[in-house]
KOLLO-412891 format. One record per atom (N, C-alpha, C): atom name; x, z, y. Coordinates in pm, whole numbers, m for minus. Last residue first. Layout:
residues N
<atom a="CA" x="X" z="Z" y="Y"/>
...
This chain:
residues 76
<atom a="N" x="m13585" z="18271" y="7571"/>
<atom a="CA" x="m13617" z="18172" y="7426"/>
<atom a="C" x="m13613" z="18264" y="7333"/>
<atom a="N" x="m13446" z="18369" y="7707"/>
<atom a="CA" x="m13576" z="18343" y="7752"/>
<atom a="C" x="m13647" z="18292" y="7679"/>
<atom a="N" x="m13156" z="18382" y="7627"/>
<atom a="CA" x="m13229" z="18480" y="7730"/>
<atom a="C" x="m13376" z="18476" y="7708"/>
<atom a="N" x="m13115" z="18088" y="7622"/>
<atom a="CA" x="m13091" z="18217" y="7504"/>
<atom a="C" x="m13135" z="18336" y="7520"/>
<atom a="N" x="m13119" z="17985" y="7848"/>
<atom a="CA" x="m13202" z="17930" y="7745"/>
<atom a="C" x="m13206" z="18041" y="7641"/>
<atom a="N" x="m12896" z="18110" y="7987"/>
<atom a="CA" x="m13049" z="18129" y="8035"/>
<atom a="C" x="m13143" z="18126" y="7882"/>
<atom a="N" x="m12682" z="18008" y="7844"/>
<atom a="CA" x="m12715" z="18162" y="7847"/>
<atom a="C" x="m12838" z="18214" y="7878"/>
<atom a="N" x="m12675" z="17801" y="7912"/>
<atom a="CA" x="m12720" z="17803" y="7762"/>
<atom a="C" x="m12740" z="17959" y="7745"/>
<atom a="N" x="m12666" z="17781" y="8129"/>
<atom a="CA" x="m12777" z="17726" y="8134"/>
<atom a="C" x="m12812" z="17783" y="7984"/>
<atom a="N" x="m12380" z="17910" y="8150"/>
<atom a="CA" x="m12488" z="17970" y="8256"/>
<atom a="C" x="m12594" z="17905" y="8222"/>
<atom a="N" x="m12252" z="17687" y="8076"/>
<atom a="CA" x="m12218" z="17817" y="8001"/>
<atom a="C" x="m12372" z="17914" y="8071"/>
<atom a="N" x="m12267" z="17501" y="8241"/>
<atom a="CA" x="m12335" z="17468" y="8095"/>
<atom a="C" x="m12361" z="17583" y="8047"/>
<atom a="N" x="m12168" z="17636" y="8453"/>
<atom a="CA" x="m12280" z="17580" y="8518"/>
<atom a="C" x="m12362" z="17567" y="8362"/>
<atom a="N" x="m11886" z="17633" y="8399"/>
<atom a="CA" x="m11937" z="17777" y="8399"/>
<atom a="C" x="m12133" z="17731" y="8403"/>
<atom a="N" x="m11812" z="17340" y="8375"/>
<atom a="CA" x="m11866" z="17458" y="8198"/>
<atom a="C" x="m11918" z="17579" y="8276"/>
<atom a="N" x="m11840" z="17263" y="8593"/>
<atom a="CA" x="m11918" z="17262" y="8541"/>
<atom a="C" x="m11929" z="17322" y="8411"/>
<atom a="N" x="m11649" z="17448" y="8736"/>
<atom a="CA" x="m11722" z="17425" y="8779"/>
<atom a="C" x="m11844" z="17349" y="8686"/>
<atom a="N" x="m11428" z="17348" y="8551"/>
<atom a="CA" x="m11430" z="17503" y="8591"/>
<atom a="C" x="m11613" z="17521" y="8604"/>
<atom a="N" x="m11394" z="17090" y="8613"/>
<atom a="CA" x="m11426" z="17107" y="8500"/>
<atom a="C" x="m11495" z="17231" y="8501"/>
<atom a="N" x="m11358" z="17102" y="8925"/>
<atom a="CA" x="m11411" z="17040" y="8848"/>
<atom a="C" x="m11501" z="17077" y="8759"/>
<atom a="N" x="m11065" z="17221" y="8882"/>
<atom a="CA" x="m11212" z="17348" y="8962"/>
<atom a="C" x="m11359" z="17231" y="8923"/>
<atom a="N" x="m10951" z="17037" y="8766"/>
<atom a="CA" x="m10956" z="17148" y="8694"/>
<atom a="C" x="m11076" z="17230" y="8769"/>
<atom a="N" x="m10934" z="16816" y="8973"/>
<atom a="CA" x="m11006" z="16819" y="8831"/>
<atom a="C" x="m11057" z="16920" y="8757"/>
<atom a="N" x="m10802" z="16980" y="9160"/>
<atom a="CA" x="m10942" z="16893" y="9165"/>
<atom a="C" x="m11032" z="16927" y="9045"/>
<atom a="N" x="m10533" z="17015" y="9032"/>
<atom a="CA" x="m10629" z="17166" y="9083"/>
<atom a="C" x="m10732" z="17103" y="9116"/>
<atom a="N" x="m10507" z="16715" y="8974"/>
<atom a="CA" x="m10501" z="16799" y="8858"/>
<atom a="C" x="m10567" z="16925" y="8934"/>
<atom a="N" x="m10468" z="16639" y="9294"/>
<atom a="CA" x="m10549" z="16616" y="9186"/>
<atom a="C" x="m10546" z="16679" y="9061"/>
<atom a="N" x="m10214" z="16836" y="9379"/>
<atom a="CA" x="m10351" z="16822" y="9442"/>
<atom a="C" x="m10492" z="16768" y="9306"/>
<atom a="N" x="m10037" z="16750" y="9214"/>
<atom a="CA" x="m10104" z="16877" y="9182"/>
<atom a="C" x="m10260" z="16907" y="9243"/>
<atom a="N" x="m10009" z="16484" y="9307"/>
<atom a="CA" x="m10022" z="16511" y="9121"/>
<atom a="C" x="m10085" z="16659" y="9113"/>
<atom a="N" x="m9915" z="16548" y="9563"/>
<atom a="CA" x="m10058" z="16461" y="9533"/>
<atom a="C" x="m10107" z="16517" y="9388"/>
<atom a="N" x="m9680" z="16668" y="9498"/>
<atom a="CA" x="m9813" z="16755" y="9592"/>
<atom a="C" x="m9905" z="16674" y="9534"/>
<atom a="N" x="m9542" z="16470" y="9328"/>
<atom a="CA" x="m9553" z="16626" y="9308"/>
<atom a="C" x="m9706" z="16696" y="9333"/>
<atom a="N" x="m9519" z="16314" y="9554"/>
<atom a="CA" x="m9527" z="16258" y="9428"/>
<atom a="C" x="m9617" z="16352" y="9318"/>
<atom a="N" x="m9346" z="16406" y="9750"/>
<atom a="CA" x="m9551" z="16401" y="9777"/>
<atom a="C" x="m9596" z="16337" y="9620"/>
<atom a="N" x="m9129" z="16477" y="9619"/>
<atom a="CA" x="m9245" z="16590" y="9674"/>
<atom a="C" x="m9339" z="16569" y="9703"/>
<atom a="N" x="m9018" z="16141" y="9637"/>
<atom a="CA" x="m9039" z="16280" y="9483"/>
<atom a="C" x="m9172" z="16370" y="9566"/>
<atom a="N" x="m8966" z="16102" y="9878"/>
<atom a="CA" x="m9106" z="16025" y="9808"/>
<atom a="C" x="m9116" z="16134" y="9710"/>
<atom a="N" x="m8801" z="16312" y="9936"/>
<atom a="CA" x="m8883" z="16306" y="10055"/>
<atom a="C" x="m8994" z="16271" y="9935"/>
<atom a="N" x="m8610" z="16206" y="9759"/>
<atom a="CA" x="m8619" z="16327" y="9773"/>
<atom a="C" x="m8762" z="16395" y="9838"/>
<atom a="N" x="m8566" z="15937" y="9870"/>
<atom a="CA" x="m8602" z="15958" y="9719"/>
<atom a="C" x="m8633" z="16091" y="9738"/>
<atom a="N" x="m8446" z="16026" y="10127"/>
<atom a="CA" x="m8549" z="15980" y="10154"/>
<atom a="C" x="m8636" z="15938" y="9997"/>
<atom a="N" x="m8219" z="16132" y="10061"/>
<atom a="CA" x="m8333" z="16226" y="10136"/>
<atom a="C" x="m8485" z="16122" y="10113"/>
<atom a="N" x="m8095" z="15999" y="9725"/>
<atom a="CA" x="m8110" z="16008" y="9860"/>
<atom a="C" x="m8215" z="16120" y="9929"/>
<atom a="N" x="m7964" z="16182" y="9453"/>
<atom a="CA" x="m8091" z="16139" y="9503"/>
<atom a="C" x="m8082" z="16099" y="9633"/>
<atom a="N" x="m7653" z="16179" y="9270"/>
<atom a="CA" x="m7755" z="16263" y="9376"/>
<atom a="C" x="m7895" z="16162" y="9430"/>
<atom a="N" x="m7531" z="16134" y="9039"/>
<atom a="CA" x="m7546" z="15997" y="9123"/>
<atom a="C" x="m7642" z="16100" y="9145"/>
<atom a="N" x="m7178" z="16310" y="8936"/>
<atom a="CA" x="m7316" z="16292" y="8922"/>
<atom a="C" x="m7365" z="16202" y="9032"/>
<atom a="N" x="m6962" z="16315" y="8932"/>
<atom a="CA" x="m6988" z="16222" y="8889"/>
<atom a="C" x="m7102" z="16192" y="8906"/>
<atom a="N" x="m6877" z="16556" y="9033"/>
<atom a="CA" x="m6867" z="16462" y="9109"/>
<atom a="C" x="m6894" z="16359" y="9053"/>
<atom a="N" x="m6972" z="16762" y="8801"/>
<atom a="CA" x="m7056" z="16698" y="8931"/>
<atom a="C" x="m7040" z="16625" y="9024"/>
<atom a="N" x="m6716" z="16697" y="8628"/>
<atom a="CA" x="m6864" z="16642" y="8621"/>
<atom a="C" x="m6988" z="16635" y="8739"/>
<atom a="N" x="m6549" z="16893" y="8802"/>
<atom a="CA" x="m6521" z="16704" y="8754"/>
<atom a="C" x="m6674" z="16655" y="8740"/>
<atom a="N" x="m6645" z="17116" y="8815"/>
<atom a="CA" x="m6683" z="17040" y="8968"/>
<atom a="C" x="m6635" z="16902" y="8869"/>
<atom a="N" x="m6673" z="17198" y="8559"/>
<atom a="CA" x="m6796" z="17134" y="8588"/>
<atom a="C" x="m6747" z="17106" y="8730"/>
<atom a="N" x="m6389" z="17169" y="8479"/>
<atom a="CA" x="m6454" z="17107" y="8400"/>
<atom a="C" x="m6581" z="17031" y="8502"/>
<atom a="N" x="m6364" z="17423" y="8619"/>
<atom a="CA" x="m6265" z="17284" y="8624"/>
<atom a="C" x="m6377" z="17161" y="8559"/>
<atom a="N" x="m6474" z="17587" y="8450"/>
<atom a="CA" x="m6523" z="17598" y="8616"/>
<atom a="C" x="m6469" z="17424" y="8636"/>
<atom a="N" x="m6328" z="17613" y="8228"/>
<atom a="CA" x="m6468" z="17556" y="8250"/>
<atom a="C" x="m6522" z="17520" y="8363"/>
<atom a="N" x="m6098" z="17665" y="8343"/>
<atom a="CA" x="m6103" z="17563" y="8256"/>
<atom a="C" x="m6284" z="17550" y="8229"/>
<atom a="N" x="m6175" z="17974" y="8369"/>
<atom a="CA" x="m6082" z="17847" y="8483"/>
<atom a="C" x="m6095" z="17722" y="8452"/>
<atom a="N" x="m6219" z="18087" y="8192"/>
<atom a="CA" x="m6354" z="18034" y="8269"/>
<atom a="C" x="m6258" z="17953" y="8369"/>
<atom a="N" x="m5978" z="18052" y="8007"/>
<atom a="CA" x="m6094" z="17958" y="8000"/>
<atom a="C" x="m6235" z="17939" y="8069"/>
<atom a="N" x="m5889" z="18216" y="8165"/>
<atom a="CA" x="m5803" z="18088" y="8149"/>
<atom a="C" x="m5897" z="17985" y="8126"/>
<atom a="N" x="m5988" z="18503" y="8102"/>
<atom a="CA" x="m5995" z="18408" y="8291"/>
<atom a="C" x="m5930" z="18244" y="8281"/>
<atom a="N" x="m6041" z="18467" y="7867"/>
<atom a="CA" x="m6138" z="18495" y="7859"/>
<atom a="C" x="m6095" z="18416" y="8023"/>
<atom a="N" x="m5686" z="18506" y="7831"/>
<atom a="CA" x="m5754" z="18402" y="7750"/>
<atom a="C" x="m5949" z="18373" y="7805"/>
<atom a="N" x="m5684" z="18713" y="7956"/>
<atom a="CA" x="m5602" z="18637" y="7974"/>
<atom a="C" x="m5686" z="18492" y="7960"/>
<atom a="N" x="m5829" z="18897" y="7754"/>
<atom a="CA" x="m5836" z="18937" y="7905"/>
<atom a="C" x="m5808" z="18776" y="7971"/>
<atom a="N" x="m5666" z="18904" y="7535"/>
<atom a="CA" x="m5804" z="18825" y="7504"/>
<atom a="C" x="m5901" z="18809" y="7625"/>
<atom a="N" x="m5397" z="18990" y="7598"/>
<atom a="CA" x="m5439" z="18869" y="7534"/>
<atom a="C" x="m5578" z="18758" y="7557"/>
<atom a="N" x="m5532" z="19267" y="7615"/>
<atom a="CA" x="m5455" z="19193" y="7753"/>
<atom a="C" x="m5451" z="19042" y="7745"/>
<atom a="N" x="m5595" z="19348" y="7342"/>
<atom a="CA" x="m5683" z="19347" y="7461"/>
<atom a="C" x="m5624" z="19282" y="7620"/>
<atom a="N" x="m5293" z="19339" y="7241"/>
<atom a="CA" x="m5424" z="19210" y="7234"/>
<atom a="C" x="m5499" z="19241" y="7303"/>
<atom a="N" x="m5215" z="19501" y="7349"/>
<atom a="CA" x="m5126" z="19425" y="7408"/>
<atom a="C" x="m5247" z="19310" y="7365"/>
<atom a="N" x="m5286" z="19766" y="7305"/>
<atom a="CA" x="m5319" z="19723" y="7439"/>
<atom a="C" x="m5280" z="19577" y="7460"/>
């Protein structure tokens, strides 16, 4: 019992010592302002906005190629 109490010990010592560890390091860290925070998300929205464009786009015309060569193959 006496090493299972050991390795008990040892297992809360060192999440103590890790926990320790990461508030040190996140006070180091250099956070984003609101207003960097704010520009990031339309940064984001726009980038997705255009890319789901493009893509119904593309969508939009292979189904249109895919649908002509299917005719042609049909009727030919």
């Amino acid at each position: 019992m006496a090493m299972a109490e050991k390795a008990t010990i040892g297992i809360w010592k060192k999440t103590n010592i890790f926990f320790s560890q990461v508030r040190t390091e996140m006070a180091k860290v250099s956070w984003p302002s609101q207003e960097d925070c704010k520009n990031y998300a339309i940064v984001v929205i726009v980038a997705t906005a255009i890319v789901g464009v493009m893509m119904a786009l593309w969508d939009f015309a292979l189904a249109k190629a895919l649908a002509a060569l299917l005719q042609v193959g049909v009727s030919g």
